[in-house]
C-alpha positions as a Python dict, from the first residue, in 0.01 Angstrom:
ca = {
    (1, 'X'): (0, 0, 0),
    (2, 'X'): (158, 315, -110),
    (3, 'X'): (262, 610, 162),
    (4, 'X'): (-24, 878, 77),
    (5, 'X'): (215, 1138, 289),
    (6, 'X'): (494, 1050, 51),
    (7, 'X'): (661, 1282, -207),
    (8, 'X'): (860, 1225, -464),
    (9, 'X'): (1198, 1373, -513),
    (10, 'X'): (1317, 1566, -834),
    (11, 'X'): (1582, 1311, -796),
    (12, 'X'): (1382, 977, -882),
    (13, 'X'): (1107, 1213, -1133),
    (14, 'X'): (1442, 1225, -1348),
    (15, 'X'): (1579, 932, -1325),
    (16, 'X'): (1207, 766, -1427),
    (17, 'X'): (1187, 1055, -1707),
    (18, 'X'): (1537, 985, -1836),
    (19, 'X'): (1504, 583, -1841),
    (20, 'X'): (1173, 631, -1964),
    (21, 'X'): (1308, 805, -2262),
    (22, 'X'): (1658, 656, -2318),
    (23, 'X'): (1482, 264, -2248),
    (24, 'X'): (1866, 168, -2104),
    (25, 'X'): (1988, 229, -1762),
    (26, 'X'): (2337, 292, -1868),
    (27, 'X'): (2265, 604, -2120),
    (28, 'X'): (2025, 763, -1905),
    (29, 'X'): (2257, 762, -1617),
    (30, 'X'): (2468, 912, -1836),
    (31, 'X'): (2225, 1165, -1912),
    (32, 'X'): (2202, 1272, -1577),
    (33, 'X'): (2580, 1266, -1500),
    (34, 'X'): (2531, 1012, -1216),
    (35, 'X'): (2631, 686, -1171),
    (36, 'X'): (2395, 358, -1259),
    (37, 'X'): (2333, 249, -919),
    (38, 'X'): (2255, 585, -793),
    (39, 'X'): (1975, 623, -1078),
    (40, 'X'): (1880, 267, -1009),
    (41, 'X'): (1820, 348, -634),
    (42, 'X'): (1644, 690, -733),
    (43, 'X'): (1411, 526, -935),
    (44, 'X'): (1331, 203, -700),
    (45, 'X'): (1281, 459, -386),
    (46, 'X'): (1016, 657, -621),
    (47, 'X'): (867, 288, -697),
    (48, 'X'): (843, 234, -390),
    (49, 'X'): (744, 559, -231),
    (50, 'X'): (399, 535, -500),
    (51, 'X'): (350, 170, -431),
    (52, 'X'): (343, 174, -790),
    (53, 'X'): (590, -9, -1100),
    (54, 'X'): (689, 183, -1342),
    (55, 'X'): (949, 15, -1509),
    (56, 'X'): (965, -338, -1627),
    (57, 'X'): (1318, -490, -1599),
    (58, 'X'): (1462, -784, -1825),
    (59, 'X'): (1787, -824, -1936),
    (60, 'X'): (1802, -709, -2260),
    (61, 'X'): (1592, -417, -2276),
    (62, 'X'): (1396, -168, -2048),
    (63, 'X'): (990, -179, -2080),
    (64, 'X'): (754, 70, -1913),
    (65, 'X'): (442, -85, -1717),
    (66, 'X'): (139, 64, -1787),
    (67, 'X'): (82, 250, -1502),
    (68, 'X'): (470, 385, -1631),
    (69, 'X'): (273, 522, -1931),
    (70, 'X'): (19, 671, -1760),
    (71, 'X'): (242, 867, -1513),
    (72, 'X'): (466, 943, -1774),
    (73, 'X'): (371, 1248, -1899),
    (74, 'X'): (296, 1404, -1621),
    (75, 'X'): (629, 1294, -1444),
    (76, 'X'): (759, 1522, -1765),
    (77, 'X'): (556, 1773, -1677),
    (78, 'X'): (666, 1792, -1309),
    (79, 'X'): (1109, 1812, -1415),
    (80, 'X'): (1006, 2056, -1680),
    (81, 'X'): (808, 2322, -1430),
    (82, 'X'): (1103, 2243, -1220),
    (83, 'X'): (1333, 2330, -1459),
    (84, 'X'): (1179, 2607, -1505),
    (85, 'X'): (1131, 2740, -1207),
    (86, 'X'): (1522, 2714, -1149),
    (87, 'X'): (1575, 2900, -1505),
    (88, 'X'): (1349, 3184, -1332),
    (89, 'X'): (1545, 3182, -987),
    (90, 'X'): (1850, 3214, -1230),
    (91, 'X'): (1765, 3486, -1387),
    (92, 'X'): (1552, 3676, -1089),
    (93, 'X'): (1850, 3870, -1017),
    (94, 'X'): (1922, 3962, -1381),
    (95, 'X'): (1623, 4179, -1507),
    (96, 'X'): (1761, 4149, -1856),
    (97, 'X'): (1776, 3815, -1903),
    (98, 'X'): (1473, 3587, -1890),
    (99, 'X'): (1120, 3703, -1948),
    (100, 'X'): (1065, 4059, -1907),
    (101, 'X'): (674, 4207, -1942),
    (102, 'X'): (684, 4500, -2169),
    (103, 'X'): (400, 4682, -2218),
    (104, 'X'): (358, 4966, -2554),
    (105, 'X'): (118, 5211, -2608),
    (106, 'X'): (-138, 5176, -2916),
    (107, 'X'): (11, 5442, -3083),
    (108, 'X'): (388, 5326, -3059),
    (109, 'X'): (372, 4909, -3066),
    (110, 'X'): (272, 4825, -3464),
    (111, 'X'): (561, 5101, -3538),
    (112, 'X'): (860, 5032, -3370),
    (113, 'X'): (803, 4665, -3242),
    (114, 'X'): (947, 4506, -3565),
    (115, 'X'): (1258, 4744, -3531),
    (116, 'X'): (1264, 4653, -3116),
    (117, 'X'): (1221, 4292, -3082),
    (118, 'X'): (1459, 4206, -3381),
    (119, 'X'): (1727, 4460, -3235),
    (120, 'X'): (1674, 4291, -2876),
    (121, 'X'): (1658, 3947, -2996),
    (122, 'X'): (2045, 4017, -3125),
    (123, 'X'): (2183, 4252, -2857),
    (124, 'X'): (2013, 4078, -2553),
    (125, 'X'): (1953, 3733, -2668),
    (126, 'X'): (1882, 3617, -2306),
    (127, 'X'): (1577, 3831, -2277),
    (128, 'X'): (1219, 3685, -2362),
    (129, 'X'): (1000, 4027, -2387),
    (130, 'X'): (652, 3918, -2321),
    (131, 'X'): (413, 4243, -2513),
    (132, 'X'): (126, 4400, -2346),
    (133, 'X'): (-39, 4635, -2585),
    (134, 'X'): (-280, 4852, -2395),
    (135, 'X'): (-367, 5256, -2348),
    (136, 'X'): (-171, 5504, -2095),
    (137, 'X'): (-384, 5471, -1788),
    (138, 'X'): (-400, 5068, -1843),
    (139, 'X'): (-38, 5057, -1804),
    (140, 'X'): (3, 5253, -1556),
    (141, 'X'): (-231, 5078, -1362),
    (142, 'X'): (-72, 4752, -1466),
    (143, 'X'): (296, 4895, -1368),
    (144, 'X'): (227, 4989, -1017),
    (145, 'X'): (66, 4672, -939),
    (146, 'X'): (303, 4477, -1058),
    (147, 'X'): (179, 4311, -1328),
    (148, 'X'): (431, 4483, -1583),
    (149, 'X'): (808, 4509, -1563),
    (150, 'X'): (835, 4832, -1825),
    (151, 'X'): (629, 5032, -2013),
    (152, 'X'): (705, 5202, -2326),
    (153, 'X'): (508, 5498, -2352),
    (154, 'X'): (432, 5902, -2390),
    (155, 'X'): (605, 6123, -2117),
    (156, 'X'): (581, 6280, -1910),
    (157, 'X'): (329, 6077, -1626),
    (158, 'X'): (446, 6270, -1343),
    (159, 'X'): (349, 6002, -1083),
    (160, 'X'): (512, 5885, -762),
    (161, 'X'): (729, 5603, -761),
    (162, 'X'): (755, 5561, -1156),
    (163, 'X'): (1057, 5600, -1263),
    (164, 'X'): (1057, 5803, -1644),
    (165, 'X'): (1340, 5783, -1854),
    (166, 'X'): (1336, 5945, -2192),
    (167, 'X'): (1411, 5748, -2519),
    (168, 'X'): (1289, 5950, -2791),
    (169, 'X'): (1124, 6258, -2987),
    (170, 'X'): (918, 6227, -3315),
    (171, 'X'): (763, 6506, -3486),
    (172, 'X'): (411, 6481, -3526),
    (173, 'X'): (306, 6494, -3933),
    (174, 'X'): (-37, 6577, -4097),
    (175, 'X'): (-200, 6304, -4262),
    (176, 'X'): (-395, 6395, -4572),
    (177, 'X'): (-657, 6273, -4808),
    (178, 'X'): (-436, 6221, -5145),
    (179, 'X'): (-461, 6525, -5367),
    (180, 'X'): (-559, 6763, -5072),
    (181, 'X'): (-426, 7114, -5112),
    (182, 'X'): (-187, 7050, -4816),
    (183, 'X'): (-37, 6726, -4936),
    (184, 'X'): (356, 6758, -4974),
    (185, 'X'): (351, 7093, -4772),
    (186, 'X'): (665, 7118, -4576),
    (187, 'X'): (608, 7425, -4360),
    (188, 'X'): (251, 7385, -4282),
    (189, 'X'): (101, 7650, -3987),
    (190, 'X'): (-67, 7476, -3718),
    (191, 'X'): (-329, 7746, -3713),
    (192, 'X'): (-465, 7589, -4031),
    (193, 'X'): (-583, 7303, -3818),
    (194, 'X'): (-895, 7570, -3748),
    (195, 'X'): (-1045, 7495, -4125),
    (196, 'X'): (-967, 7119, -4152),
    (197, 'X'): (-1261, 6876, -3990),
    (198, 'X'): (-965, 6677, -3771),
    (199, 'X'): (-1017, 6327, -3647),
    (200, 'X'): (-941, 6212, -3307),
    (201, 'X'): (-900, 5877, -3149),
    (202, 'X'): (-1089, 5776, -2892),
    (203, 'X'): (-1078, 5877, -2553),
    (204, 'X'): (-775, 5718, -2323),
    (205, 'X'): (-559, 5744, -2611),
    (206, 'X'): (-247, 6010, -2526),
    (207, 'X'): (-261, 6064, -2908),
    (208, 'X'): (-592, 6262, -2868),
    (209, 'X'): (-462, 6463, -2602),
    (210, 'X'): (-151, 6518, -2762),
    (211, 'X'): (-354, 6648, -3124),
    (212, 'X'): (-561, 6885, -2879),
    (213, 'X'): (-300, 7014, -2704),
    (214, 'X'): (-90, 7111, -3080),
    (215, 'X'): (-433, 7277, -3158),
    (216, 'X'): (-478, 7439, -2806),
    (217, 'X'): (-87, 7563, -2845),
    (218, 'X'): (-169, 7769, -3196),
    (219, 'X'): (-490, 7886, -3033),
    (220, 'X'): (-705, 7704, -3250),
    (221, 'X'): (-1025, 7545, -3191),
    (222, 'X'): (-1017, 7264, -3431),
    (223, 'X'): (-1307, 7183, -3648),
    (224, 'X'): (-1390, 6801, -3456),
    (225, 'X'): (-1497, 6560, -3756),
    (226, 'X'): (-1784, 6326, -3542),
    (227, 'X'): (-1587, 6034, -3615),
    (228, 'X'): (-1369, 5923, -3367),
    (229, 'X'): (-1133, 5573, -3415),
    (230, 'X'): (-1015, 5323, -3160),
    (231, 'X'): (-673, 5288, -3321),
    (232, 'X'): (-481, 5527, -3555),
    (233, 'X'): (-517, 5276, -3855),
    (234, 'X'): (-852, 5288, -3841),
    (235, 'X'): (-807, 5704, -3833),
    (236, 'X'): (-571, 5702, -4150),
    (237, 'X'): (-885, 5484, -4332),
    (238, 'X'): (-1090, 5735, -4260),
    (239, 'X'): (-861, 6011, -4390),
    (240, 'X'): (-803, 5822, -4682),
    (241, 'X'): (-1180, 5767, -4732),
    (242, 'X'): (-1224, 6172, -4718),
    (243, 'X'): (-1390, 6205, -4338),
    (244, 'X'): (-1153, 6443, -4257),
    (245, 'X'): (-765, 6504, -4126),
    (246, 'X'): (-575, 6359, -3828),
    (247, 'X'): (-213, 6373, -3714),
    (248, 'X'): (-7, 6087, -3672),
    (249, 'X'): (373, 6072, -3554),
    (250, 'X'): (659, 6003, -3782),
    (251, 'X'): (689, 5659, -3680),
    (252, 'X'): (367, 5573, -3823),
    (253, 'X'): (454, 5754, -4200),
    (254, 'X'): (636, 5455, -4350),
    (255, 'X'): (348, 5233, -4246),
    (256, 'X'): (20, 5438, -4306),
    (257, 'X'): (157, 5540, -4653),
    (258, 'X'): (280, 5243, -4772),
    (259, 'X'): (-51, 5197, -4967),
    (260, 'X'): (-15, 5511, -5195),
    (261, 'X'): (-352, 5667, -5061),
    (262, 'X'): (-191, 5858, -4803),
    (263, 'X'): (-52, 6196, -4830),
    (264, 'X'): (128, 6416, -4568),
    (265, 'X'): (212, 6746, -4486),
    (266, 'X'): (468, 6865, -4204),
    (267, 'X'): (434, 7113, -3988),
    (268, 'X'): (662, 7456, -3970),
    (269, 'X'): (914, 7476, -3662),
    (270, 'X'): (895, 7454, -3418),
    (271, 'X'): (716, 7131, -3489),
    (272, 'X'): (466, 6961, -3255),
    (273, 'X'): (579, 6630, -3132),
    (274, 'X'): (597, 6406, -2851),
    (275, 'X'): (852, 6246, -2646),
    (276, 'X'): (849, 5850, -2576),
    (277, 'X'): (1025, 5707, -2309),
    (278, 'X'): (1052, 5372, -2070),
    (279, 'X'): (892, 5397, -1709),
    (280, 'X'): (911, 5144, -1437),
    (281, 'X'): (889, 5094, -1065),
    (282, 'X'): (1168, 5246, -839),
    (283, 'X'): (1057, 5020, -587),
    (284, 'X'): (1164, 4698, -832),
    (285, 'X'): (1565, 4862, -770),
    (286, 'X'): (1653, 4760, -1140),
    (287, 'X'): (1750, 5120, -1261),
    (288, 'X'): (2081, 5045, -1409),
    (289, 'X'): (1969, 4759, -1587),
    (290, 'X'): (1614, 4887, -1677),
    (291, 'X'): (1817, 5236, -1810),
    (292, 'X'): (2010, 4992, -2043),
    (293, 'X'): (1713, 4854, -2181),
    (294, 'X'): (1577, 5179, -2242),
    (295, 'X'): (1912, 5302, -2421),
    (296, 'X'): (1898, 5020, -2629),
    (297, 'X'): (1564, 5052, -2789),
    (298, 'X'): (1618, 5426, -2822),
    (299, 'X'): (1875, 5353, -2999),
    (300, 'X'): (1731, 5063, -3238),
    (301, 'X'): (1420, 5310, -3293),
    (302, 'X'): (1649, 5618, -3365),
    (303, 'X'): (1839, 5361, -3668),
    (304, 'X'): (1494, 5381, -3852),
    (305, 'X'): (1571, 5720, -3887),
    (306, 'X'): (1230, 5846, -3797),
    (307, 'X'): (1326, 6004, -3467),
    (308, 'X'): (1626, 6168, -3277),
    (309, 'X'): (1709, 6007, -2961),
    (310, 'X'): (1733, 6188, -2673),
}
C-alpha cells in the first residue's frame, strides 16, 4: 500500500523521465551525469514511495508498465516546471535576461516593435520580452501593481514612484486625403488646423490629447470631424476615405503610406511632437539595468531614422 504522505523527489522524477526516454539504464545515467546504481536506487525509492511499478526490468531491454505510461507524462511535466522554475530563480537577479513584461502604447507598438524585438533578440539574446499592448492609464495601472516590468510609452506621467526615462522625440506629421491642397507641404502653420474637420482617437488614447493640445498651443479650436477611431489605422482609413484630417507621428509615416492613398504634410518649426520614453517601478531597484534597456531601444528606434534620440 503506497505512503499517501509520501513525495517524490526531483531526484527519482528524473531518473524515471530519463530511463523512460533513453529505455537503457546505462545512457540515461549518463544523461544525468550520475552513476547507474545511484539512478537505479532513485528510481526504486520513487517505486516504492507510489507503491506503484513503473518500469519493467529484463535483461536485454527496459519496458515501461502501464501505469509507467500513464504517469509518464505528467512525471515530464513535473522536471520541466522544475526546470523552469530554477531558469526563473536564475535569472531573478538579472532583469535582462529571462522574461521581461513589456508593455507599448497603441500608438507606438505596430511602429517600432518590428525594429525593437529584432534589435533585442540580437543585442540581448537572453531576454524573452513578453508584449502588453494597452492605453496610458491601463499601463500605468498595470505597472504599479506589478503586473508589468516596463512600459514604453508618452512622457511625461508625473506620478510617484515611476521612474521616467526618456528614449525619444518624433515630430508629429499631418495626414492627408491624397490630392488635398496640403499634401507635400513642408512648412505647414498649425493654425490651419482651425479649417480642416480633424479626427481624433478615442478617448484614453495620449494621441488625442496630444492632437488637442498642438491645436490648443496655436490657439485654434479645431473643427472636430464626429468620427472618432479606436486605433490610428482605423483614423488614416478614414482620412483616406475623405472624413476628414488627423495627425499621426513620424513613426507611423512609412506604415500608413505604404498603400499610396496617403498623403502628408509637415508642420513649420517649431514642430509639434511628442517624447516617448521607458517607465518602471523604483521600488523593483533595477535602474541600471532597466536604463540599459531603455538606451537600447532608443537607440534601435532612432536607426529607422524616424526620430532623434534623446
Amino acid at each position: 500500500m503506497p505512503d499517501k504522505t509520501y513525495q517524490p523527489t526531483v531526484a527519482g522524477l528524473r531518473a524515471f523521465v530519463a530511463l523512460a526516454q533513453r529505455r537503457h539504464f546505462g545512457a540515461a545515467a549518463t544523461d544525468l551525469g550520475v552513476s547507474q546504481p545511484s539512478l537505479s536506487q532513485a528510481l526504486s525509492a520513487l517505486e516504492a514511495g507510489l507503491g506503484v511499478t513503473l518500469v519493467e526490468r529484463t535483461t536485454r531491454r527496459v519496458l515501461l508498465t502501464p501505469d509507467g505510461e500513464e504517469l509518464l507524462p505528467r512525471a515530464i511535466a513535473a522536471v520541466d516546471a522544475v526546470d523552469e522554475f530554477t531558469a526563473a530563480a536564475a535569472g531573478a537577479g538579472r532583469p535582462l535576461h529571462g522574461t521581461i513584461r513589456l508593455g507599448v502604447i497603441p500608438t507606438v507598438a505596430p511602429y517600432v516593435l518590428p525594429a525593437v524585438l529584432r534589435g533585442l533578440g540580437e543585442r540581448l539574446p537572453d531576454l524573452r520580452p513578453r508584449v502588453v499592448e494597452e492605453q496610458t492609464a491601463r499601463l500605468v495601472e498595470q505597472l504599479r501593481g506589478g503586473t508589468l516590468d516596463v512600459a514604453l510609452l508618452a512622457l511625461p506621467l508625473d506620478i510617484p514612484g515611476i521612474v521616467e526615462v526618456p528614449l525619444y522625440t518624433e515630430d508629429f506629421v499631418l495626414a492627408l486625403p491624397a490630392g488635398h491642397a496640403l499634401a507635400g507641404k513642408r512648412r505647414v502653420d498649425p493654425s490651419a488646423l482651425a479649417d480642416l474637420p480633424l479626427l481624433l482617437l478615442d478617448e484614453g488614447h495620449c494621441l488625442r490629447d496630444q492632437a488637442l493640445e498642438v491645436c490648443a498651443l496655436a490657439g485654434v479650436r479645431p473643427d472636430l470631424g464626429q468620427t472618432r477611431a479606436a486605433s490610428l489605422t482605423t483614423a488614416v482609413h478614414c482620412v483616406v476615405g475623405g472624413l476628414g484630417v488627423t495627425l499621426i507621428p513620424q513613426t507611423a509615416v512609412a506604415s500608413e503610406t505604404a498603400s499610396g492613398d496617403l498623403a502628408i504634410a509637415t508642420f513649420a518649426s517649431p514642430r509639434p511632437g511628442r517624447r516617448i520614453g521607458l517607465a518602471f517601478r523604483r521600488s523593483a531597484r533595477h535602474d541600471e539595468s532597466y536604463r540599459e534597456l531603455g538606451s537600447i531601444i532608443g537607440e534601435l528606434v532612432a536607426e529607422t531614422g524616424a526620430v532623434t534620440s534623446v
